[in-house]
MMTF fields as JSON, N, C-alpha, C and O atoms, coordinates in Angstrom:
{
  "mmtfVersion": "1.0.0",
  "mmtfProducer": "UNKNOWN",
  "numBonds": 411,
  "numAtoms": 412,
  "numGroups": 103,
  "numChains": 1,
  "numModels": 1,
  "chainsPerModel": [1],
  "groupsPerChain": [103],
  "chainIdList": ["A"],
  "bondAtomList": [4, 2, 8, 6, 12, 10, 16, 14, 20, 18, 24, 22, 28, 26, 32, 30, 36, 34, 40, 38, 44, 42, 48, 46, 52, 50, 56, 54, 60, 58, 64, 62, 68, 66, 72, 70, 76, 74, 80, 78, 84, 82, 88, 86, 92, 90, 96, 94, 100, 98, 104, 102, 108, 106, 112, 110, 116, 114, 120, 118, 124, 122, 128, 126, 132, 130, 136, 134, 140, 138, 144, 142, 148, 146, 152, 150, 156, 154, 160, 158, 164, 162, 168, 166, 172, 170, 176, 174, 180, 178, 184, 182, 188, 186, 192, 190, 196, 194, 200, 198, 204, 202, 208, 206, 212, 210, 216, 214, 220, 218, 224, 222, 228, 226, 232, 230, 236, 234, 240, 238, 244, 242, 248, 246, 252, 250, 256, 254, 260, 258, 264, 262, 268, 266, 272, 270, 276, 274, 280, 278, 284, 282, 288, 286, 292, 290, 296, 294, 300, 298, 304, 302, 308, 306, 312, 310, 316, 314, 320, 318, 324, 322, 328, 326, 332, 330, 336, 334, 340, 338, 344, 342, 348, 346, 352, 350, 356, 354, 360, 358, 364, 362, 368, 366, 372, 370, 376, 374, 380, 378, 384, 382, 388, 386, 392, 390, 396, 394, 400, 398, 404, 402, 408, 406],
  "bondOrderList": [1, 1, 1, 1, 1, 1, 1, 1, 1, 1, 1, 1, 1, 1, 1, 1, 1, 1, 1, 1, 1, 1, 1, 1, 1, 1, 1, 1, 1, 1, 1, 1, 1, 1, 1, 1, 1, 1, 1, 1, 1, 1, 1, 1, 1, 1, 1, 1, 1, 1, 1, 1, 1, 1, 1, 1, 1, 1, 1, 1, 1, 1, 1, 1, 1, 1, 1, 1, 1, 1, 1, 1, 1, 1, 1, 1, 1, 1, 1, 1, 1, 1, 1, 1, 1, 1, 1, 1, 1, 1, 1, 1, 1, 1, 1, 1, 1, 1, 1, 1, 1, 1],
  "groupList": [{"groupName": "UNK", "atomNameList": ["N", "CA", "C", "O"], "elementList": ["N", "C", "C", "O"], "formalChargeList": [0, 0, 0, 0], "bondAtomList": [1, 0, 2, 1, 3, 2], "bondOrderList": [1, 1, 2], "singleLetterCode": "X", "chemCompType": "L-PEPTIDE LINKING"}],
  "groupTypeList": [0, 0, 0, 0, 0, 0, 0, 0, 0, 0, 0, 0, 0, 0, 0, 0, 0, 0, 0, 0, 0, 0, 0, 0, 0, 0, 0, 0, 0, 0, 0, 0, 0, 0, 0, 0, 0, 0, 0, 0, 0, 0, 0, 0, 0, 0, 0, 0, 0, 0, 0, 0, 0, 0, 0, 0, 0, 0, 0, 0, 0, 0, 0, 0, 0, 0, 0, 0, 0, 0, 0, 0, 0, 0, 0, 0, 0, 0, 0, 0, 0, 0, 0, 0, 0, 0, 0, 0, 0, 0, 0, 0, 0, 0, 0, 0, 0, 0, 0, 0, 0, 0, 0],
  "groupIdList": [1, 2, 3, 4, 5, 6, 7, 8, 9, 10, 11, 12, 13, 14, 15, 16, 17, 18, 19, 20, 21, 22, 23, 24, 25, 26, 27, 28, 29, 30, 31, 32, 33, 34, 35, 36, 37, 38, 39, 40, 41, 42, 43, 44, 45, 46, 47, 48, 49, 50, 51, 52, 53, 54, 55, 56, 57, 58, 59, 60, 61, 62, 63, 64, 65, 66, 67, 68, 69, 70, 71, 72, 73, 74, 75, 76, 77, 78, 79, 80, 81, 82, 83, 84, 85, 86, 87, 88, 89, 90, 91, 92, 93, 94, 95, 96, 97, 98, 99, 100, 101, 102, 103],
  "secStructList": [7, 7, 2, 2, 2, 2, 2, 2, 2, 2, 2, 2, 6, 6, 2, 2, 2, 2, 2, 6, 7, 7, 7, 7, 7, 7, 7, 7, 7, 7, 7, 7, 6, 6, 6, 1, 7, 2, 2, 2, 2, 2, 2, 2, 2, 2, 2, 2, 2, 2, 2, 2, 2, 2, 2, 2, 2, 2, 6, 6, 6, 7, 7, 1, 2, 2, 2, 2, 2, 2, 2, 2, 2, 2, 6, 7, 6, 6, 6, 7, 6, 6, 6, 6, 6, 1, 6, 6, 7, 7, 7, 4, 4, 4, 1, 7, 2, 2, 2, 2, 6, 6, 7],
  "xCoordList": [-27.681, -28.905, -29.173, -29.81, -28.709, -29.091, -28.631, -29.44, -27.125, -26.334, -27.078, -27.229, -27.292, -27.72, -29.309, -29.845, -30.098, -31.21, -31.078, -31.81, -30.243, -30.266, -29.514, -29.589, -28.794, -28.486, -29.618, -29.968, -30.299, -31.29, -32.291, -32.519, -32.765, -33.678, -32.783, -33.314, -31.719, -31.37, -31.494, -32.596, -31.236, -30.839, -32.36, -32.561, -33.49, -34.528, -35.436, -36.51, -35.403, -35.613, -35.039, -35.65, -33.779, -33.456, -33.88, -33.939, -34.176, -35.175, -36.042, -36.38, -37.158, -38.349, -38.557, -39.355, -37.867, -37.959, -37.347, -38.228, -36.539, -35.835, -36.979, -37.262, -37.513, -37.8, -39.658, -40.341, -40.136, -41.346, -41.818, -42.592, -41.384, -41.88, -41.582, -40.58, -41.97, -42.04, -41.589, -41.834, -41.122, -40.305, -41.396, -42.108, -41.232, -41.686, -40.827, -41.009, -39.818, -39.262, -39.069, -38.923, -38.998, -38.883, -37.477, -36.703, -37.244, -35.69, -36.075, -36.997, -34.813, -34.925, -33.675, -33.092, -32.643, -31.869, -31.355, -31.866, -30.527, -29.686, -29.573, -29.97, -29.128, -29.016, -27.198, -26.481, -26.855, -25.435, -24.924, -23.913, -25.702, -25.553, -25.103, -25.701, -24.002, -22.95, -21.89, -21.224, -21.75, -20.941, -19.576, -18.467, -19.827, -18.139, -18.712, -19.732, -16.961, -17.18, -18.092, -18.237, -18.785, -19.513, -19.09, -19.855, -17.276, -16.819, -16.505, -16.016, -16.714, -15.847, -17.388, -17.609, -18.419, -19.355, -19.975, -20.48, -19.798, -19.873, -19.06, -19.379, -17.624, -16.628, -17.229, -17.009, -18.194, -18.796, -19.792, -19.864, -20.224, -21.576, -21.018, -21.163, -20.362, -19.941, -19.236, -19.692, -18.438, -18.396, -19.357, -19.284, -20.457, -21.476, -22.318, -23.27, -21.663, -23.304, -22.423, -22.911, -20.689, -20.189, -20.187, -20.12, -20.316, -20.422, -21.37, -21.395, -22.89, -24.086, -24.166, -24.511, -23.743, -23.509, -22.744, -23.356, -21.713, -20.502, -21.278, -20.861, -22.216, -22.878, -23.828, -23.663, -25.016, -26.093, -25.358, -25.451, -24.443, -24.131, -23.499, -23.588, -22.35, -21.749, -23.42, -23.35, -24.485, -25.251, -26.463, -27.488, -26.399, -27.436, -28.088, -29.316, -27.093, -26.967, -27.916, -28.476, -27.817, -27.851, -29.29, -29.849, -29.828, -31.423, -31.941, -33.141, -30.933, -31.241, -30.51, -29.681, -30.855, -29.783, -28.89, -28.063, -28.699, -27.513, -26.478, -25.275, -27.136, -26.73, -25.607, -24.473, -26.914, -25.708, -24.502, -23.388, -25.317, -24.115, -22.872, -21.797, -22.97, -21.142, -21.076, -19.882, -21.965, -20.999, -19.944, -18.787, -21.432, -20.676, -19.477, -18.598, -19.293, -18.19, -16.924, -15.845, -16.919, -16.665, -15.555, -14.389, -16.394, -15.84, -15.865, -14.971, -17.044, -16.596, -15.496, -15.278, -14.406, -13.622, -13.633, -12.995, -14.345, -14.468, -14.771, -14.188, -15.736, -16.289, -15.783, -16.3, -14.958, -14.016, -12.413, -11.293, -13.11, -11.571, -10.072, -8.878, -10.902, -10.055, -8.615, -7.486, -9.812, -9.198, -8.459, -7.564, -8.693, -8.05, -6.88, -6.604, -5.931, -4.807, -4.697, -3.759, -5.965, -6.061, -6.657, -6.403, -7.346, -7.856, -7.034, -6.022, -7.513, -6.782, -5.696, -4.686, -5.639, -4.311, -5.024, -6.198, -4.476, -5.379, -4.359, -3.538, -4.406, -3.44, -3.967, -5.148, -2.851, -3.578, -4.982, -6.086, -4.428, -5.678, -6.698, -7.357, -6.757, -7.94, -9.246, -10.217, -9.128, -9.751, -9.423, -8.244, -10.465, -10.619, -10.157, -10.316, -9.376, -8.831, -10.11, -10.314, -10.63, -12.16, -12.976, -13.717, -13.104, -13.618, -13.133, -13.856, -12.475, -12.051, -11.884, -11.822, -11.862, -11.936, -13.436, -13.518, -14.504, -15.697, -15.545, -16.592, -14.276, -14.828, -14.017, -14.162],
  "yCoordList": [-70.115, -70.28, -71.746, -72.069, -72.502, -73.683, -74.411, -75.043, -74.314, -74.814, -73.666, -74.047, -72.808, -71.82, -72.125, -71.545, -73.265, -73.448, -74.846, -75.075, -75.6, -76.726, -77.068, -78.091, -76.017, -75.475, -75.164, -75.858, -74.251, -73.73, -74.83, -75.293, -75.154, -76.901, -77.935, -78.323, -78.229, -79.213, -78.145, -78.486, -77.485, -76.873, -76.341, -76.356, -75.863, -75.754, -76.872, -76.671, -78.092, -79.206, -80.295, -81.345, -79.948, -80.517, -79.694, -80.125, -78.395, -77.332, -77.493, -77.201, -78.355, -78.451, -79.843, -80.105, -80.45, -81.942, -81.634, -81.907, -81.292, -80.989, -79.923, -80.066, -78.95, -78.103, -78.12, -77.546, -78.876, -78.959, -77.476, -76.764, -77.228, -76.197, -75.648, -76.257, -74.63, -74.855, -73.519, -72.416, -73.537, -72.029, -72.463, -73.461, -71.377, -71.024, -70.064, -68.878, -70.389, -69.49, -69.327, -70.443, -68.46, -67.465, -67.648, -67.671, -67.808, -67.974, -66.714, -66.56, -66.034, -64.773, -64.913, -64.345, -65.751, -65.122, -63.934, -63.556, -63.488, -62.795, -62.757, -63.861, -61.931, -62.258, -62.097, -61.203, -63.031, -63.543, -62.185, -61.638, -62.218, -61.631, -60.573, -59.608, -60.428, -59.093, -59.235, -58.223, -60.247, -59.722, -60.492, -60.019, -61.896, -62.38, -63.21, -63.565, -63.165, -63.945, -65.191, -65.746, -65.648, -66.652, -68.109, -69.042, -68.211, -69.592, -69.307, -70.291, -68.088, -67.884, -68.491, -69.654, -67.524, -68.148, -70.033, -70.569, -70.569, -71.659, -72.869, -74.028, -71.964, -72.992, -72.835, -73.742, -71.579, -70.828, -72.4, -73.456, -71.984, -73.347, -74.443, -74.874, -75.031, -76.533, -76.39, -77.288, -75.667, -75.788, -75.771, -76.361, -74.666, -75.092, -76.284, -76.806, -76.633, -77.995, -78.91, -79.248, -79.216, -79.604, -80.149, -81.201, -78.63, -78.455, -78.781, -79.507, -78.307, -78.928, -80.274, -80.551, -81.283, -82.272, -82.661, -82.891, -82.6, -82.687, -82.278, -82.847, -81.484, -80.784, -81.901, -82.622, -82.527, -83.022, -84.1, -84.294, -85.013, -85.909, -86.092, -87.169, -85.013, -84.824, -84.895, -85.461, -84.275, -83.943, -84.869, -84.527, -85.874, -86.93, -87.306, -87.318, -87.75, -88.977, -87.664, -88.148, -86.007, -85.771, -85.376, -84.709, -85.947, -85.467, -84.904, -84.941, -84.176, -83.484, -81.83, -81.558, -81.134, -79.993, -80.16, -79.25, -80.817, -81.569, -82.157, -81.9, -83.083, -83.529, -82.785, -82.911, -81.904, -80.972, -79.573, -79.251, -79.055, -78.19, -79.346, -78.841, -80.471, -81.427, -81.562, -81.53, -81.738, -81.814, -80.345, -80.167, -79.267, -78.107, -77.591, -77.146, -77.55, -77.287, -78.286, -77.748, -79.997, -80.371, -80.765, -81.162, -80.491, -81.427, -80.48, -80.455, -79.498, -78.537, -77.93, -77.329, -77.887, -77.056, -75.598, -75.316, -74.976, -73.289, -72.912, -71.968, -73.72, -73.617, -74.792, -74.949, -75.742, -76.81, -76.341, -76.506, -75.497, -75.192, -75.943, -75.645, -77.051, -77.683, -78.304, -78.784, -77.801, -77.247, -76.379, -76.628, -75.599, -74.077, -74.226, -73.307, -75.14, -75.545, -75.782, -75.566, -76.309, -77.01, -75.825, -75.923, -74.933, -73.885, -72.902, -72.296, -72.888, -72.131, -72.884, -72.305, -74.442, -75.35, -75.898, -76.245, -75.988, -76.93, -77.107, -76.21, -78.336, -77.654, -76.945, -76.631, -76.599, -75.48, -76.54, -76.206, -77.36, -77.887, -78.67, -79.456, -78.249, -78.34, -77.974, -78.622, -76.441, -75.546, -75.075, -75.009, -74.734, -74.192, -73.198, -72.707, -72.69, -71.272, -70.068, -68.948, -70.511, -70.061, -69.892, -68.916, -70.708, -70.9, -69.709, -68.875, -69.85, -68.893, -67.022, -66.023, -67.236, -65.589, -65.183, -64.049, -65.964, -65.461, -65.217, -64.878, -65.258, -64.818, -63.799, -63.167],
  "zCoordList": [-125.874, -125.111, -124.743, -123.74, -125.511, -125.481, -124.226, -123.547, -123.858, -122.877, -121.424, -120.263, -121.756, -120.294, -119.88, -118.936, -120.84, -120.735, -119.885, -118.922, -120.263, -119.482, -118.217, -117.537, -118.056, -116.466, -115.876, -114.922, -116.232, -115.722, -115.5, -114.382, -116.389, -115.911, -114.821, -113.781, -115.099, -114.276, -113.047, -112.617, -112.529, -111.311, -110.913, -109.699, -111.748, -110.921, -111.184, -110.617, -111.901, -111.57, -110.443, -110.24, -109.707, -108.528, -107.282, -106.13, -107.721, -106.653, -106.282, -105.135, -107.66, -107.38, -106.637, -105.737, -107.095, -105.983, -104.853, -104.038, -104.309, -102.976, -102.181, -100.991, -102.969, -102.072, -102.041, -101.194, -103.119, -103.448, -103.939, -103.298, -104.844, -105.231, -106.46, -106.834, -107.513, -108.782, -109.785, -109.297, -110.78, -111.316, -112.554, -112.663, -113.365, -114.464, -115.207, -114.933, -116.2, -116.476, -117.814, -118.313, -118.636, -120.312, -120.268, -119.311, -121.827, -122.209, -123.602, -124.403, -123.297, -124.754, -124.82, -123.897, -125.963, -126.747, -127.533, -128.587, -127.07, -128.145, -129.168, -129.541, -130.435, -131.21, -131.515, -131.066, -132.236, -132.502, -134.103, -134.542, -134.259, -135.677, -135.807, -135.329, -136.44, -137.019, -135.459, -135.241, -134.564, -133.788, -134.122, -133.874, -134.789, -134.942, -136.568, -137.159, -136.715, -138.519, -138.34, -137.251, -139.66, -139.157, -139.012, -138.764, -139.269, -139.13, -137.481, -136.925, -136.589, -135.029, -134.914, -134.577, -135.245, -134.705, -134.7, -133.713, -135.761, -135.939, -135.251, -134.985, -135.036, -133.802, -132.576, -131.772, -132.082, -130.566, -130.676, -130.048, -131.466, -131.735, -131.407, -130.263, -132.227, -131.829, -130.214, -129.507, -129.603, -128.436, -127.107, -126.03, -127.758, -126.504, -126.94, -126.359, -128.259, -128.41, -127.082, -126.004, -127.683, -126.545, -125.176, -124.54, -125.044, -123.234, -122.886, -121.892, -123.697, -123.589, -123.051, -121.903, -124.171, -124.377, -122.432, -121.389, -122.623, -121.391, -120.038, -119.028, -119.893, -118.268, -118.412, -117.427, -119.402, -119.287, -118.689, -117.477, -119.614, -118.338, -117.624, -117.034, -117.211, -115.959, -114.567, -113.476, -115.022, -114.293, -114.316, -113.726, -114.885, -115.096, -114.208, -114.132, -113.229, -111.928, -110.403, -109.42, -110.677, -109.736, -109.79, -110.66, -108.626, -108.122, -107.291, -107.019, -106.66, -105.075, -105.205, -106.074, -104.477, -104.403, -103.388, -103.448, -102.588, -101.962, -102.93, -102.87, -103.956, -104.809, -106.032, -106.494, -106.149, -107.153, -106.555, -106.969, -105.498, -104.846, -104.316, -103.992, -104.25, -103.95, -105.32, -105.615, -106.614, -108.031, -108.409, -108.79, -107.949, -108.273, -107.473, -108.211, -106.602, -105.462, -105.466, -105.217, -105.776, -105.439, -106.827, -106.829, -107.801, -109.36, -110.387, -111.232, -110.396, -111.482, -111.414, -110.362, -112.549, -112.766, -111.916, -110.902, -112.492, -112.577, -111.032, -110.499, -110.334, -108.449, -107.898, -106.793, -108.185, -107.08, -106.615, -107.098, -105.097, -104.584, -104.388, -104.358, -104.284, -104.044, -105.925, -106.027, -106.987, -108.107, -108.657, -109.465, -108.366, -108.501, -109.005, -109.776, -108.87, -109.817, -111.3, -112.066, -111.518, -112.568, -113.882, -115.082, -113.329, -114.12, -114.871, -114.52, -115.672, -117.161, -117.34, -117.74, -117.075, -117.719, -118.848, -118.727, -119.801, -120.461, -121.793, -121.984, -122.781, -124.338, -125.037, -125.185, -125.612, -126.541, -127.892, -128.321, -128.032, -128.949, -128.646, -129.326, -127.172, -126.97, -126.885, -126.494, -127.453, -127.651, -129.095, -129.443, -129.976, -131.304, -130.914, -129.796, -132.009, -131.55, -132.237, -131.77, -133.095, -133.558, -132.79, -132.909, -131.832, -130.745, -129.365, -128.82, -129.244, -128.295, -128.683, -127.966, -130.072, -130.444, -129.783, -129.311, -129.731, -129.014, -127.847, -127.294, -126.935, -125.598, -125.317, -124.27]
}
């Protein structure tokens, strides 16, 4: 929740300045519990504190929605076409393998 909350702010906080206008939105978590051992879950954790970590300031600098649709299109991995090569390359230790039993 944590990492899907601050997407959600950065992106309707560059909405609300670009477009003048304003969201209000509820966050309800899931609950994690009984679905993976609790060391898979605990590697899940440290990777979105991670990514958390890794999007806030990949996304620091951007203040416009101009701004962030050329980060997203242009530089994210997962939506930069001009990437598409680069996806699902990665080493293997770069990823917890604890980590990845969650997905």
């Amino acid at each position: 929740m944590p990492r899907s909350r601050a997407i959600f702010e950065k992106v309707c906080g560059v909405a609300e300045r670009s477009l003048g206008c304003s969201f209000a939105l509820d966050y309800h978590a899931a609950s994690d519990e009984g679905v993976f051992e609790p060391e898979v879950l605990a590697a899940r954790a440290r990777r979105e504190q991670a990514s958390t970590a890794s999007f806030l300031e990949a996304t620091r600098k951007l203040h416009t929605l101009a701004d962030f649709h050329a980060w997203l299109f242009q530089t994210h991995l997962c939506y930069a076409v001009a990437r598409q090569g680069e996806f699902g390359v990665q080493a293997a230790d770069d990823v917890d393998a604890k980590a990845l039993a969650s997905y």
